[in-house]
C-alpha positions as CSV (number, residue, x, y, z in Angstrom):
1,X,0.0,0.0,0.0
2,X,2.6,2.5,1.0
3,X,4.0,1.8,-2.7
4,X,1.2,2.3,-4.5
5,X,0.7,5.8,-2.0
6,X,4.2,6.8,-3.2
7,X,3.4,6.3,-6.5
8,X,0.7,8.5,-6.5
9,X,2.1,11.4,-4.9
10,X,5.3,10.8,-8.0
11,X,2.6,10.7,-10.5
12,X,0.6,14.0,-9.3
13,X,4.1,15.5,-9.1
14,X,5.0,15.2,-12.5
15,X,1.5,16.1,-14.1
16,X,2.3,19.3,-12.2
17,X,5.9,19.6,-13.4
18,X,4.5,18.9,-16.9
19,X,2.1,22.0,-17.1
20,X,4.4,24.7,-15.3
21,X,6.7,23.6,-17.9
22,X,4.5,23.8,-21.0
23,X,3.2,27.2,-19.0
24,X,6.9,28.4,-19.4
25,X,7.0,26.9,-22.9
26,X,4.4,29.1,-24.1
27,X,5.2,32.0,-21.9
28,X,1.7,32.1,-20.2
29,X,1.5,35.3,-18.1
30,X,0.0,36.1,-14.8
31,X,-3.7,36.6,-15.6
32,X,-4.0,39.4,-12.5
33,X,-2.3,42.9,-13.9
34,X,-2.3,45.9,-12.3
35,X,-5.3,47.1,-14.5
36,X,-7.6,44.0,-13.6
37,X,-8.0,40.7,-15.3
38,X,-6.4,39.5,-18.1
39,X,-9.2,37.6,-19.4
40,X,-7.0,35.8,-22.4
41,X,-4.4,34.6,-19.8
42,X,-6.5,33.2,-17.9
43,X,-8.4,31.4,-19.9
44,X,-5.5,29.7,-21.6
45,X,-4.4,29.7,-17.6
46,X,-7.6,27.2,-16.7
47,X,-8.0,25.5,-20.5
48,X,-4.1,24.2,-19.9
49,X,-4.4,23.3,-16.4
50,X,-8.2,21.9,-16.7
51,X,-7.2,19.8,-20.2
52,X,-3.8,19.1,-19.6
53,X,-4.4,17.0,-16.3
54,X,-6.9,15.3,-17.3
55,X,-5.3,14.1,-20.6
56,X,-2.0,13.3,-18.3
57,X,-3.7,11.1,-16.4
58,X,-5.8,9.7,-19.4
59,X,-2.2,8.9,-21.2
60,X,-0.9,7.0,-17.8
61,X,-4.4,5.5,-17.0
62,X,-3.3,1.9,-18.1
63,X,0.0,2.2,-16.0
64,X,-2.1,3.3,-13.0
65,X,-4.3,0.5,-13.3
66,X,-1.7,-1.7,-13.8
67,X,0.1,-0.4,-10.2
68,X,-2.9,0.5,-8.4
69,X,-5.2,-2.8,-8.9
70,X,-1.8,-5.1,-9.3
71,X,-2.8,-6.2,-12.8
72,X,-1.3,-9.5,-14.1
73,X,-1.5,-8.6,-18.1
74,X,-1.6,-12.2,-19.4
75,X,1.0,-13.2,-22.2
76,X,-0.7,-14.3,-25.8
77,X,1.5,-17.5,-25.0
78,X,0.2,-18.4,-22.1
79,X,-0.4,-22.8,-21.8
80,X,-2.6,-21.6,-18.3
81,X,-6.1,-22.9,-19.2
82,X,-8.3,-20.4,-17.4
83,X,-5.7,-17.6,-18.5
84,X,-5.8,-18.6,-22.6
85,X,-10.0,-18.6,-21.9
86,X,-10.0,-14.9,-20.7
87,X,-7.8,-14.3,-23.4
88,X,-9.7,-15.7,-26.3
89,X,-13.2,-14.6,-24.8
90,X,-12.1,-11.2,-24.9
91,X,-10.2,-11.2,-27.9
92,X,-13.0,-12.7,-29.9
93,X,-15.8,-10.0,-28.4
94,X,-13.2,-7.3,-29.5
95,X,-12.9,-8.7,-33.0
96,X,-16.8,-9.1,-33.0
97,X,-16.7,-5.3,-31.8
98,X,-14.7,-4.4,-34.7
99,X,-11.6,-3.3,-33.2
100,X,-8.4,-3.8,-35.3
101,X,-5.8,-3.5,-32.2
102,X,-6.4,-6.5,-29.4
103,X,-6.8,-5.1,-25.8
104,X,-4.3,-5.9,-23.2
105,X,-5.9,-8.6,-21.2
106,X,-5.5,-8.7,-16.9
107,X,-6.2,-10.0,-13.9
108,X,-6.3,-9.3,-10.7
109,X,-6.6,-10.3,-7.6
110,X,-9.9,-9.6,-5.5
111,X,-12.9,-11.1,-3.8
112,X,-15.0,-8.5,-5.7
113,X,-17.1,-9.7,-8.8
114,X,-15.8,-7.0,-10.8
115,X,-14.0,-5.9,-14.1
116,X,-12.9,-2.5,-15.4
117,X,-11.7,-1.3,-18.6
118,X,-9.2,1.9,-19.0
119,X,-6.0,3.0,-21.7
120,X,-5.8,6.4,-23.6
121,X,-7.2,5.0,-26.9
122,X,-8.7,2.0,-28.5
123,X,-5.5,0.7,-29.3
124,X,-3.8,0.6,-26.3
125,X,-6.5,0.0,-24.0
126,X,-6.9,-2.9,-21.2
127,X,-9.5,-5.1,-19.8
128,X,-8.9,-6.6,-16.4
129,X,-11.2,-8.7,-14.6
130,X,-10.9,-9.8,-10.7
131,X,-9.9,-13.1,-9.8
132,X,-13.3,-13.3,-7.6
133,X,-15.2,-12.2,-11.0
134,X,-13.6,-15.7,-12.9
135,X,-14.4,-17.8,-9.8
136,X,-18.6,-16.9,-9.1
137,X,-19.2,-16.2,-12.7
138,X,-20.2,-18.6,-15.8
139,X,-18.6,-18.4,-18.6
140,X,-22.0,-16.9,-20.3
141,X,-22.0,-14.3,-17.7
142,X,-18.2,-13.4,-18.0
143,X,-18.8,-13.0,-21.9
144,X,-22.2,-10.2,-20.5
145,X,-19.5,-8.4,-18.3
146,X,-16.7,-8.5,-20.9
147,X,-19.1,-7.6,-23.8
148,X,-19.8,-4.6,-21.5
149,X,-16.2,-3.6,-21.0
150,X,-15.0,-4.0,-25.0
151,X,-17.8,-1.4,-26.0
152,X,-16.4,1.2,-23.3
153,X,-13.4,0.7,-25.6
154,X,-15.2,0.6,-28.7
155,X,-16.9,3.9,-28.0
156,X,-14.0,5.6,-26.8
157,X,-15.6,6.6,-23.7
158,X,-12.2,6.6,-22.0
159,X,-11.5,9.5,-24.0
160,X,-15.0,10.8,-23.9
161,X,-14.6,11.7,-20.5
162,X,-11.6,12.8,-20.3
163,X,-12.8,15.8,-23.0
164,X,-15.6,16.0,-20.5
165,X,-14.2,16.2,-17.4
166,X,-10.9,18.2,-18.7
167,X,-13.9,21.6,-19.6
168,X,-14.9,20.8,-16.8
169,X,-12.4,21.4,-14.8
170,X,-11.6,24.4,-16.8
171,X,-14.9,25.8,-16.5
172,X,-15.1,25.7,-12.9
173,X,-11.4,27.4,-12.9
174,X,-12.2,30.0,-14.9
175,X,-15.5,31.1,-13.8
176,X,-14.4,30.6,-9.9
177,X,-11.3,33.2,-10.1
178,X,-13.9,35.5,-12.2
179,X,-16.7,35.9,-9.6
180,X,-13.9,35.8,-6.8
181,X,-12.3,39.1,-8.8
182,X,-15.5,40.8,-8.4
183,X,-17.3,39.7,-5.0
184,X,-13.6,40.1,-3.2
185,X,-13.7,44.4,-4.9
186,X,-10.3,43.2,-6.1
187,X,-11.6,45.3,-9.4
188,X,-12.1,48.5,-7.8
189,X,-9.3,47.9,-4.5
190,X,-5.9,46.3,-6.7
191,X,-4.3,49.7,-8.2
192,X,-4.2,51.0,-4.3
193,X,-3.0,47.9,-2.7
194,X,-1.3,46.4,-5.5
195,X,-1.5,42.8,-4.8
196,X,-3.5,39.6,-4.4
197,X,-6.2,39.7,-1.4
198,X,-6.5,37.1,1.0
199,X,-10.5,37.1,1.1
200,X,-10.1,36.7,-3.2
201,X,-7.7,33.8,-2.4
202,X,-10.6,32.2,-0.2
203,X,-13.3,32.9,-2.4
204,X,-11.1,31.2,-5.2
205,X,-11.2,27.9,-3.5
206,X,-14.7,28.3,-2.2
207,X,-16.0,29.2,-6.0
208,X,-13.8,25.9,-7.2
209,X,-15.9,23.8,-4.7
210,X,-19.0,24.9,-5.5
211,X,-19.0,24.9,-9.0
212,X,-17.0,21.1,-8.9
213,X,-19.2,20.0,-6.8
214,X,-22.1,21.3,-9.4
215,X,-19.6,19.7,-12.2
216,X,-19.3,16.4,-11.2
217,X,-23.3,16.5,-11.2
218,X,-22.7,16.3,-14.9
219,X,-19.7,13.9,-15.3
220,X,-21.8,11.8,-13.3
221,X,-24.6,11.7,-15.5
222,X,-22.6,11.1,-18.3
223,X,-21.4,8.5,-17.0
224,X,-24.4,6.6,-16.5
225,X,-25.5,7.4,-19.4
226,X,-22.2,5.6,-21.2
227,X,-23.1,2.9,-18.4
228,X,-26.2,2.1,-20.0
229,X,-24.7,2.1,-23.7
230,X,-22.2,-0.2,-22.8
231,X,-25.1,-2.4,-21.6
232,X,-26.6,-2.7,-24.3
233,X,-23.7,-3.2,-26.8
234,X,-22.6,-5.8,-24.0
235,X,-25.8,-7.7,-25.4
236,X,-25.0,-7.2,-28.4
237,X,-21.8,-8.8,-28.6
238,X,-22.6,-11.3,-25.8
239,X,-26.4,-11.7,-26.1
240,X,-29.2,-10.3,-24.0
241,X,-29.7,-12.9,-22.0
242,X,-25.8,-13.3,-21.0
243,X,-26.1,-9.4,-20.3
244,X,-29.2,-9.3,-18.1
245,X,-28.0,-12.6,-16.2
246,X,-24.6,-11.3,-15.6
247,X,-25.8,-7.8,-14.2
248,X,-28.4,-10.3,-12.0
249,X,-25.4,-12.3,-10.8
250,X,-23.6,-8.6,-9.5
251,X,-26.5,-7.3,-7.9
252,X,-26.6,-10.8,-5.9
253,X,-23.1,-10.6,-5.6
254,X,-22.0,-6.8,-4.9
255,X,-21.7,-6.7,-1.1
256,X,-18.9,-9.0,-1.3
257,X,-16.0,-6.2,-0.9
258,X,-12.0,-6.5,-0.8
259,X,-10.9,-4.4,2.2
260,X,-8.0,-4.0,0.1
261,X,-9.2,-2.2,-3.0
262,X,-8.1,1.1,-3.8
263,X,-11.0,3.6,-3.2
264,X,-8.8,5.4,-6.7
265,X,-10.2,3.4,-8.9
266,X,-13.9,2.4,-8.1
267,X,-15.0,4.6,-11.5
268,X,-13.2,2.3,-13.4
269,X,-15.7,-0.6,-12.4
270,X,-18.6,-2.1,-14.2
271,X,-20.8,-1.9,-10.8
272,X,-21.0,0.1,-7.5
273,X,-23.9,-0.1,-4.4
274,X,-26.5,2.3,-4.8
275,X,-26.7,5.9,-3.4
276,X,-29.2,7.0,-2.5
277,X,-31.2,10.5,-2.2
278,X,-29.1,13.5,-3.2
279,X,-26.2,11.2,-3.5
280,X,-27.3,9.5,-6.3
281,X,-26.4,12.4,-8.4
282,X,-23.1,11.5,-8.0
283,X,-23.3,8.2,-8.8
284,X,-21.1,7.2,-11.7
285,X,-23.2,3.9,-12.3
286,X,-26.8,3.7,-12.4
287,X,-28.6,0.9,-9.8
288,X,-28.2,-2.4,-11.1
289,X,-31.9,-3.0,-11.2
290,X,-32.5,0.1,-13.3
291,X,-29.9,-1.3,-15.9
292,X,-31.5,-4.9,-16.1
293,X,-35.0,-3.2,-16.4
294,X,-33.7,-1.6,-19.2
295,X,-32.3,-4.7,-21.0
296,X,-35.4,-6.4,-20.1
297,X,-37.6,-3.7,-22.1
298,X,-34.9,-4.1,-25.2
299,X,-35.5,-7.3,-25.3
300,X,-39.2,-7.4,-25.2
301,X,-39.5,-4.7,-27.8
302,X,-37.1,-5.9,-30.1
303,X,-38.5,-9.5,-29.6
């Protein structure tokens, strides 16, 4: 654990040192000047911080996963007979799914009944599945969950929301240090004092909590709205019935939790307990029984 904590920290270190160096590189200026904002810096100020870390950590997603989860990638040699299963399983649904460029195939270990696709573009992506998932799953059911995983891949929603979340995160940048310029009076009080105010300093972060908080509302909803896409091309490629059994299987299965997983990567994951209230506005998966509802009525219409 304390590796993987280390690891971290060195990786959030160097998306920093990355960005103050393309900063320098294209000679980005303070956005404060003596006559008020300058709205062009800081714009290019909040697109390049906003965009830039989230595509940095897009680009080392698969080496995070890999680190973080303790992926075993499985070699296209392999003579282990549940190993060269998983491999051809998914490297048959990825062909089906039309992808020219195999996944990376993993596993890892967990009591969970999970599996989690990630990688910076469809061809260099991975699909991992836990050890727990391989052991309290049928082979139909596995073929439901990886179907699931190979159309995240497929539709580039790896990438999706990484666009997403990158405006985001520039949005709520920009229009915090905006409103904090003019509810601090740092527009009418800077040519007399000359420097930054503490009480626009505070409003900064307060403004960036708000409107993240707002923010990830959206990501959020996004999110299970690619959820229940990959659904249903996860019938598609699988069947329906493999689908819809293989989300019934989870939702029987999901209170079994590893006391070692990495709280990091649980949006990475084809299932998550429910929230409830307000807090399902943040959920990143819709309820289980909403998405077999919804394979159930796909079935019956197109049956």
């Amino acid at each position: 654990m304390a590796k993987r904590i280390l690891l971290f920290l060195a990786l959030n270190f160097l998306v920093v040192l990355m960005i103050s160096i393309i900063m320098n590189i294209f000679n980005i200026r303070p956005y404060l000047q003596s006559y008020g904002l300058d709205y062009r810096s800081l714009l290019i100020f909040c697109f390049i911080w906003g965009m830039g870390g989230a595509f940095i950590s897009l680009a080392l997603s698969r080496i995070m996963a890999k680190w973080m989860m303790g992926v075993k990638v499985i070699d296209l040699h392999t003579k282990d007979p549940e190993e060269r299963q998983l491999l051809e399983t998914v490297h048959r649904l990825a062909r089906k799914a039309d992808l020219t460029t195999m996944p990376e195939v993993g596993m890892y270990r967990s009591n969970e009944v999970n599996a989690f696709a990630t990688g910076p573009t469809k061809s260099r992506a991975l699909v991992a599945v836990s050890t727990g998932l391989l052991k309290r799953m049928k082979q139909s059911e596995m073929e439901g969950v990886i179907g699931h995983e190979i159309t995240h891949v497929a539709n580039g929603d790896m990438v999706t929301m990484t666009l997403l979340q990158g405006v985001v995160n520039a949005f709520v940048m920009f229009l915090a240090r905006v409103i904090a310029y003019v509810v601090s009076g740092m527009g009418r009080n800077r040519q007399n004092s000359g420097g930054i105010s503490m009480s626009y300093i505070l409003l900064v972060y307060l403004f960036e909590v708000i409107f993240m908080i707002l923010g990830s509302i959206v990501v959020a909803a996004y999110s299970r709205y690619r959820e229940y896409r990959a659904d249903a091309g996860g019938a598609r490629l699988a069947g329906k019935e493999a689908m819809i059994s293989s989300l019934q299987t989870l939702r029987v299965l999901q209170e079994i939790k590893d006391p070692r997983e990495n709280p990091a990567m649980a949006a990475f994951k084809i299932s998550h307990p429910m929230k409830k209230g307000l807090l399902s506005l943040f959920a990143s998966h819709p309820p289980l029984e909403s998405r077999i509802e919804r394979l159930q009525l796909m079935h019956m219409n197109r049956g």
